[in-house]
N, C-alpha and C positions, 0 to 999 in steps of 0.2 A: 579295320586297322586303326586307324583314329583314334575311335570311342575307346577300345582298348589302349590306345596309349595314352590318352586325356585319363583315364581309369588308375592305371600306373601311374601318375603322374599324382594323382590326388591321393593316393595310397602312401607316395613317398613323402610328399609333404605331411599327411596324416602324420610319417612316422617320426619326423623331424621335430615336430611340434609337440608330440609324445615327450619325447626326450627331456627336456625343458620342465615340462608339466610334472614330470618324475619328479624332477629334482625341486621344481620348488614344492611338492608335497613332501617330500623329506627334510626341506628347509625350514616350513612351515609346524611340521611334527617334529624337530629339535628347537624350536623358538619354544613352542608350547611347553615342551618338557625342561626344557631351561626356563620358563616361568615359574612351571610349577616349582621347582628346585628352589626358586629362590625365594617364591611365597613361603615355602615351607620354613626356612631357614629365618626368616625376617621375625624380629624381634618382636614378642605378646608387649603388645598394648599396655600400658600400665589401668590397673586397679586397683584401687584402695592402698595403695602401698604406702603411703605415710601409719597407715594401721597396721599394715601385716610385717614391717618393714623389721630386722633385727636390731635391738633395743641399743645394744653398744659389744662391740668388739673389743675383750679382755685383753684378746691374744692374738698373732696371726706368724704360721710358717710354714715352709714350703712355698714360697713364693704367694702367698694367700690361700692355697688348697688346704691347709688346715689353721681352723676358725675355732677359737673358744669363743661363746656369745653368752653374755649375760642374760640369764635368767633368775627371776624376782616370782617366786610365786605370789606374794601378795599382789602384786602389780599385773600378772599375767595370766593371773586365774581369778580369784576375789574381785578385783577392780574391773576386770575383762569381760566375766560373766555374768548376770543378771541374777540366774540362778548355779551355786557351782558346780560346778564340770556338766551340767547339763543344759542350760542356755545364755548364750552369749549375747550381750546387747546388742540392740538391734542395727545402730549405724556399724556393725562391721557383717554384716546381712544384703542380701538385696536376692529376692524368691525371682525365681527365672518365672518371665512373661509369658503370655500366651505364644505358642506358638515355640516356643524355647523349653516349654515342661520336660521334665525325663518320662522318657518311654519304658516299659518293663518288658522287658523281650524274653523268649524261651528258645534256645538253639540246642538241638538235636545232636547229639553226639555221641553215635554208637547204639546203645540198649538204654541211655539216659538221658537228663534234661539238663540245659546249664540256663540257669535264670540270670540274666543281670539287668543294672538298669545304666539306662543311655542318658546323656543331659548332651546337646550340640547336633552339630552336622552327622547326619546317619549314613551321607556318601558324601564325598567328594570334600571330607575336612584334609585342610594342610598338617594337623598333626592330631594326635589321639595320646590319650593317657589312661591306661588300667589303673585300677588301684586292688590289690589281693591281701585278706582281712586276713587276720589272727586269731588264732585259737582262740572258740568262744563266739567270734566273730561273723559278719553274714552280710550278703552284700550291702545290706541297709545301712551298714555300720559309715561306709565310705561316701553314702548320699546323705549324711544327716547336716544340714544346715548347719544344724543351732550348737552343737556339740564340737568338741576339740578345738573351741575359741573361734568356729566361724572359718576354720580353714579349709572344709572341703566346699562349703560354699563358694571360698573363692576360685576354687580350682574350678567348679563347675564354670562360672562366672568368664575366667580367664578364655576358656574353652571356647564359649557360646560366644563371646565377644572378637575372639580373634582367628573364627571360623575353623574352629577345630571340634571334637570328641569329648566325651569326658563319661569313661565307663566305669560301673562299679562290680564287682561280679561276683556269683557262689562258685564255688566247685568241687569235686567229691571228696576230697583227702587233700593231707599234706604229702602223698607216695606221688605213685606212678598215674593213677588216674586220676588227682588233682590234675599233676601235668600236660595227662594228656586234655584237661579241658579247657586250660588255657591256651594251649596249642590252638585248639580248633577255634577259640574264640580270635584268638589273633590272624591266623589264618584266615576264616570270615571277615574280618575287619579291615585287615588288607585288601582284599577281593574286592570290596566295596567302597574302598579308599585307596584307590592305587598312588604311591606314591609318600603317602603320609608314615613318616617316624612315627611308632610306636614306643610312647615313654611307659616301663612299666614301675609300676611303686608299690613295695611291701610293706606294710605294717607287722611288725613283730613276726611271728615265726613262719607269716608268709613268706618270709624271705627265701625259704626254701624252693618253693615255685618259682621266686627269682630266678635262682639259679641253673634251677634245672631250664629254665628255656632260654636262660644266655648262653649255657654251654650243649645247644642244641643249634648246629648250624644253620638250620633251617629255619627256625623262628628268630635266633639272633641277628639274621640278616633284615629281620624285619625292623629290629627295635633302631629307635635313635640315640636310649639312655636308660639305666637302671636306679629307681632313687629307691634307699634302704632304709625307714623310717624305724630309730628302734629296733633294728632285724639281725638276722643273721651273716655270716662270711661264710667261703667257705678258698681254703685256700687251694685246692683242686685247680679254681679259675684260671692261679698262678700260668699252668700250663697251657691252658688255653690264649692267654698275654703272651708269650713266647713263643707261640706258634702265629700270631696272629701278626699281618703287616699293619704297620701304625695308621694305615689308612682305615683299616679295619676294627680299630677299638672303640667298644662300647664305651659312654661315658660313663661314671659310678660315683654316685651322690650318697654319702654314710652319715646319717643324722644321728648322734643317740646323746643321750642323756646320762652324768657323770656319777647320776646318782640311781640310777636304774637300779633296780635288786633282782630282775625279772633276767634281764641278758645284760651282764655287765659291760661295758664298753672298753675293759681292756684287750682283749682279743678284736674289735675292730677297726684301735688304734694301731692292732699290732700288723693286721693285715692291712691297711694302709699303707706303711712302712714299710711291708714287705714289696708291694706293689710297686712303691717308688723309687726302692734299693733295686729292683730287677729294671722298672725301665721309670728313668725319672720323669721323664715327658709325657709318662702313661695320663690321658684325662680323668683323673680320680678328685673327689674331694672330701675332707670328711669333719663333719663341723660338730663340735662337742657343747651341748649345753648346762654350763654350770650349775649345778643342783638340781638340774632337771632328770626328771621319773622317766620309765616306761614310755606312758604317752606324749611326753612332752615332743617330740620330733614331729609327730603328727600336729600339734598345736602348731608348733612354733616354726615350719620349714616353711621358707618363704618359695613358695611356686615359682612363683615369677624368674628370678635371680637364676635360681638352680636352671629351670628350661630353656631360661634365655643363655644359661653357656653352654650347655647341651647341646644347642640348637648351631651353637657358634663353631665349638669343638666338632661336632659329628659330622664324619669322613675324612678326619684329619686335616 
């Protein structure tokens, strides 16, 4: 009788103390993910920004969301690059170190192969950025240092430095199985990076994979921001904005150039506008560069700026 009740006795305290132990493991695993949340969200580090920096603002309305920026091509292409449009001088450079190199990866999707290459944290980065190339284009185009003034360098740069991703990727088409191979890459990357916004950024008619994985519930839940270099609209989204709670809006960054011959930039001044006449507080931005071409968005989009309001704006 004793031993057994000395037995009950130590069972009950067992269970007492249980209780407690609960709760500060769920205490503990909300502190954690309230970290992570807020690494995430915490502002990239500055780099090189006195170089990458926008030259002079023409124009600004919309409360700032739309931006004319002066562009000079002698100044930002001639002056800028060593060799033109193919290597940029070296102080706006800096080759990722040992240990920082990009990785060339092959992931498996379905009956095929999606190659892309990695620069940064391969798990456990605070945020990640795709970048999906344009007709013509191939993942290499998005990893090239020395080309489009030094600006994917930075973004690898930015990545590496403030503990984040920085992917470049192939995929099959601009249809349905392009899409689906972005899907599965961001899917994977989620998996591996729990928690981290995914920014994704189209060059020219990639834009179309943009959209099809914003307006796919399932991978848009992943992203933090859409930046549209050069790229396409598509005003479908419209409907997805009025269905969606404002805690819910993607952010959407629209770079092009006023002098593009390739995809003119009247139609994604106009879907701006449209965006901002259906909900003005929508997180849109769309910044026009004065006599700038085609690729001038990829040159000339300052990384930094744009992710750090993305980062600011995302979840309302």
């Amino acid at each position: 009788m004793m031993g057994g009740s000395t037995k009950g006795r130590f069972r009950r305290a067992l269970g007492r103390l249980a209780m407690p132990l609960r709760w500060l493991a769920v205490a503990v695993a909300v502190l954690f993910a309230n970290v992570a949340m807020a690494a995430a969200q915490a502002p990239l580090a500055p780099y090189k920004d006195d170089l990458f920096k926008y030259p002079a603002v023409l124009s600004s309305s919309y409360g700032g969301d739309y931006l004319t920026i002066q562009y000079v091509k002698q100044r930002d292409i001639w002056q800028r690059d060593e060799v033109w449009e193919q290597k940029v001088h070296g102080e706006y450079v800096t080759l990722l170190g040992f240990g920082n190199s990009e990785s060339h990866i092959t992931l498996n999707v379905g009956d095929r192969q999606v190659k892309y290459i990695a620069a940064g944290r391969r798990t456990g980065a605070r945020l990640i950025v795709i970048y999906l190339h344009g007709v013509g284009g191939n993942r290499f185009q998005g990893n090239n240092d020395w080309m489009f003034g030094g600006n994917f360098n930075r973004i690898k740069n930015l990545m590496v430095r403030n503990g984040g991703l920085y992917v470049s990727t192939d995929f099959s088409n601009f249809e349905a199985r392009g899409a689906e191979d972005v899907k599965a890459l961001m899917t994977t990357l989620a998996a591996d990076n729990p928690g981290a916004p995914i920014f994704v950024a189209c060059g020219s008619y990639g834009g179309v994979l943009c959209w099809q994985v914003a307006e796919d519930p399932a991978t848009a839940r992943l992203m933090g921001g859409m930046l549209l270099l050069g790229s396409v609209v598509d005003d479908k989204y419209l409907s997805v904005i009025a269905a969606e709670k404002p805690s819910r809006w993607l952010p959407i960054y629209i770079g092009h150039g006023s002098d593009d011959a390739v995809i003119p930039w009247i139609g994604q001044e106009a879907f701006f506008k449209k965006v901002k006449q259906a909900e003005p507080d929508y997180p849109i931005r769309f910044v026009l560069f004065d006599t700038g071409s085609h690729g001038t968005p990829i040159r000339m989009t300052d990384w930094r700026q744009v992710l750090n309001w993305m980062l600011t704006v995302r979840g309302g």
